[in-house]
N, C-alpha and C positions, 0 to 999 in steps of 0.2 A: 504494500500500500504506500501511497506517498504518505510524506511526512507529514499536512496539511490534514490529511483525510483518517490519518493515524490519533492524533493529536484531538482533530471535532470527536472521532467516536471514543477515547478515552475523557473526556470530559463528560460526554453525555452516561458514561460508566457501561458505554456496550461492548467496550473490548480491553481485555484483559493479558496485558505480556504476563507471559511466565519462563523465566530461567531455568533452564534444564543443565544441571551436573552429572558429568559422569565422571569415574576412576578406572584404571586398570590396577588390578592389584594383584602382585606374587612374590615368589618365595623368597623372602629372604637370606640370608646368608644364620639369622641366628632361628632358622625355622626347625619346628620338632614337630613330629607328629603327638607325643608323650608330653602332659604336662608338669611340670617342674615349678612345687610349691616352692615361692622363696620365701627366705627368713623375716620376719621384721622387728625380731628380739634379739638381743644379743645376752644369754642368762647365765648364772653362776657356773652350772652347769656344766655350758658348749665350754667357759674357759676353763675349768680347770678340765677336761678332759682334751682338751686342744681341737674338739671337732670343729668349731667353730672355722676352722681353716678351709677344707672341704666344698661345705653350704653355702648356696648362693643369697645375697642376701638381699633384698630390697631395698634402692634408689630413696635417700630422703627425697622430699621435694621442702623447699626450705619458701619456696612461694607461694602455697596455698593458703588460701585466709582462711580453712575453718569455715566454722559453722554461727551462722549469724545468731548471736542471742536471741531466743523467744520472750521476747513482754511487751509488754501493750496492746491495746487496742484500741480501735477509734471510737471516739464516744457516737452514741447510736443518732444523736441531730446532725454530727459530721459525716456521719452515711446518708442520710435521708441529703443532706447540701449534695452530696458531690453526685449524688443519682440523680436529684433534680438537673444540675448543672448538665450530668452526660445527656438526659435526654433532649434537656436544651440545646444542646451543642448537636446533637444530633438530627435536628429539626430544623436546625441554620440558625 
């Protein structure tokens, strides 16, 4: 379609682009068919008995934020505003 004619029919919302992704994906070089539980402790244990050498052990990630604290909630007249607000906003 031209650009023109693209453009009037996504305004009027009668045509919709959508992006299509694809991958190829294969074997890698550290591929197993067998999976191989890794460590994420390191216990009294694995050192005094030196197994600890062996076992592979799981990657820190030192960037993860964790888990967002659970508290609060909006008081129940700031739900009834912000529902009014969407369907106004929705209405033009």
């Amino acid at each position: 379609l031209p650009e023109r004619e693209r453009n009037d029919l996504k305004r009027r919302k009668l045509l919709l682009e959508v992006t299509l992704k694809s991958y190829w994906i294969r074997k890698g070089s550290a591929f197993s068919t067998a999976v191989a539980r890794q460590e994420t402790e390191l216990t009294p244990e694995m050192i005094a008995t030196g197994s600890w050498r062996q076992r592979p052990f799981k990657p820190y990630n030192f960037s993860a934020l964790g888990l967002p604290p659970a508290c609060g909630h909006l008081h129940p007249l700031m739900k009834v505003r912000s529902q009014l607000r969407q369907i106004f906003l929705e209405m033009g």
